[in-house]
N, C-alpha and C positions, 0 to 999 in steps of 0.2 A: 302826715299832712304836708306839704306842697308847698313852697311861696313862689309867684313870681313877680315880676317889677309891673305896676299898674300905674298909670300916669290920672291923677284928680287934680281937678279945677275950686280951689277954694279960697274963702277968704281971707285976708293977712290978718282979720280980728280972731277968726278962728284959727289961723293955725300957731297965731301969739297967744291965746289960749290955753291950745292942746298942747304945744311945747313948755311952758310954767307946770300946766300937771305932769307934764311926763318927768320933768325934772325932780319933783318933790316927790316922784313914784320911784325914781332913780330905773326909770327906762326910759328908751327911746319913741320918736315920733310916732314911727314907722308899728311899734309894739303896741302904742296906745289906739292910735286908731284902727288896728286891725281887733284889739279885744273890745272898743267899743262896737263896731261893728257885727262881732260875733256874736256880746250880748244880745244887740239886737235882733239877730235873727238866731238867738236860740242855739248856740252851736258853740262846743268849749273848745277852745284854740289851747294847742300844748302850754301856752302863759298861762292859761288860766289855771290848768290842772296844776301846774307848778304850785302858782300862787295858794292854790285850795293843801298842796301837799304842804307848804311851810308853814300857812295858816294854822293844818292841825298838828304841827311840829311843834312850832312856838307854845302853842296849847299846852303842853306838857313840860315845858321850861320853867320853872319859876325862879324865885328873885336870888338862886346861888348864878346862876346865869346872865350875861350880859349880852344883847345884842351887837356884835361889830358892826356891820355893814351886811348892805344888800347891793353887791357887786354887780348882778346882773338878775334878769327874770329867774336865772337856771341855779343860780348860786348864794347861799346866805352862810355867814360865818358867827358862830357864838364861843364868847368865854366863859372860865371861870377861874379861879383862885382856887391854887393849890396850898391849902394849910400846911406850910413846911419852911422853910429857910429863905428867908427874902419875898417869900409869897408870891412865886413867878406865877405866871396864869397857862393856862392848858386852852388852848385855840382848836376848836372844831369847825371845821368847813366843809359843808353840802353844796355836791354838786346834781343835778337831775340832770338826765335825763328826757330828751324829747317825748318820747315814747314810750310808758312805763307798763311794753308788755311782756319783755322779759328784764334785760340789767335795768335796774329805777334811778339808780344814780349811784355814788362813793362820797366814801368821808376822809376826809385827812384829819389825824389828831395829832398836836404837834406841839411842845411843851416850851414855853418863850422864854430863855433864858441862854444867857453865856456861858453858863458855868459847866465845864465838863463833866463834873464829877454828877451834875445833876441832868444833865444830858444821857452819861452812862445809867444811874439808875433809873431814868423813863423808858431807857431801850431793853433795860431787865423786865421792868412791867411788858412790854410790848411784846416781847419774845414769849414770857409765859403766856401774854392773851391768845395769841396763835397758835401758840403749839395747843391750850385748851378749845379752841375754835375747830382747829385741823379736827381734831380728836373726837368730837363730839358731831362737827357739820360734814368732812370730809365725804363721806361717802353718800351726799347728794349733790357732789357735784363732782363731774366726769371729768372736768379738765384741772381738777387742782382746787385746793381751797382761796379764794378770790380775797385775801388777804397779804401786805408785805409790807417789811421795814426799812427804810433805807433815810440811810442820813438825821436819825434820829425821828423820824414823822412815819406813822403808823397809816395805810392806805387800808378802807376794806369796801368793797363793794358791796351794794345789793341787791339781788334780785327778785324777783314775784315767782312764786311756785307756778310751774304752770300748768297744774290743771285747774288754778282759780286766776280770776282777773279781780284782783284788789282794787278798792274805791279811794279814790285820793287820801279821805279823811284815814282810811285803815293804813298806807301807806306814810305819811306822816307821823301816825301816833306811833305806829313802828318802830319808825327812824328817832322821833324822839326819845320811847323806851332804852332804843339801844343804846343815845347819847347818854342818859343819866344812868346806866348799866354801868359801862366802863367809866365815867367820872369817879361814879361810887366807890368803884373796886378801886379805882388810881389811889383816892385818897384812903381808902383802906391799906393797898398795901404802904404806901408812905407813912400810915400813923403806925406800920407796924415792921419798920426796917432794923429797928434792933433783932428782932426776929423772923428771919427769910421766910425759913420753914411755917411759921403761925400766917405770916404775911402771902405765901400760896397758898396755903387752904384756903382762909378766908374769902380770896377769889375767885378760889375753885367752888366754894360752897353757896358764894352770892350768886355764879353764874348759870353751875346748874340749875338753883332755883326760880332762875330768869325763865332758864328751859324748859321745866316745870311748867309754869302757866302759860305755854303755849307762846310760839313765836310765829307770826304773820308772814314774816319775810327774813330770805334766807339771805 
């Protein structure tokens, strides 16, 4: 879908109005009246679908999760606390996608904390997730598995299968799945770092089971 620059004639009550909600929606002018618009005439604007993906995102979040912020229509970021040594917090951030007919968006997951030593064991978790992701997803996807580490912050994208066209709600609840997938296992392997060995299976065994019940989006 298209934008181009359209010049309206309106009033200063109404666009001192539409600016105070745009603000408390934490979008812009230009976003708000192009979705009240689209309401009207019945038509979902890439905002909307977004909106509709976090909506059934959030859905599947509950109270070990914190909302940060909603940076932009295309971007929402949630915490949580890692039960472990100073209780740093684990920062996941979704980004969409305009177009959710092939890539839907990516996630950054990235552990808030100075401390090296606690830096290095989030990038030992992060290594074994990909190399079980490679292992298991690899060979549905041509150019590489759409996963990587760098600088301690775990990147993984996602895409819609494409011989189906996923529905917002089914794409959200997805992406949420997979956020409390990997929390789970973080703080699993964390509760279990006296023991490496017990601490990858564990991972390995929560994950395949994830796989088990069918996964929406790859």
């Amino acid at each position: 879908m298209g934008k181009s620059v359209y010049s309206l004639v309106l009033d200063d009550d109404v666009v001192n109005a539409v600016d105070k909600l745009a603000h408390s929606m934490s979008t812009s002018r230009s976003n708000l009246i192009n979705t009240i618009l689209a309401q009207k005439v019945e038509l979902d604007t890439p905002q909307m679908r977004m909106e509709s993906i976090f909506s059934a995102m959030q859905s599947l979040i509950d109270s070990h999760f914190q909302l940060i912020d909603r940076q932009s229509s295309s971007r929402m970021s949630i915490k949580s606390m890692l039960e472990y040594k100073y209780k740093p917090t684990i920062r996941y951030s979704v980004e969409l996608e305009r177009d959710t007919g092939g890539k839907v968006g990516s996630l950054k997951v990235r552990l808030r904390t100075t401390s090296e030593n606690l830096i290095g064991l989030m990038e030992s978790f992060f290594t074994l997730w990909r190399e079980l992701e490679k292992a298991n997803l690899s060979h549905l996807f041509t150019g590489g598995f759409p996963g990587s580490i760098s600088q301690g912050c775990f990147t993984r994208d996602f895409y819609s299968p494409a011989q189906e066209r996923l529905s917002d709600r089914e794409i959200g609840i997805a992406i949420g799945r997979y956020i409390r997938l990997i929390d789970g296992c973080i703080q699993k392997y964390f509760d279990n770092l006296d023991d490496p060995q017990r601490a990858a299976r564990l991972t390995e065994q929560t994950y395949k089971k994830y796989l088990d019940q069918g996964v929406l989006i790859l």
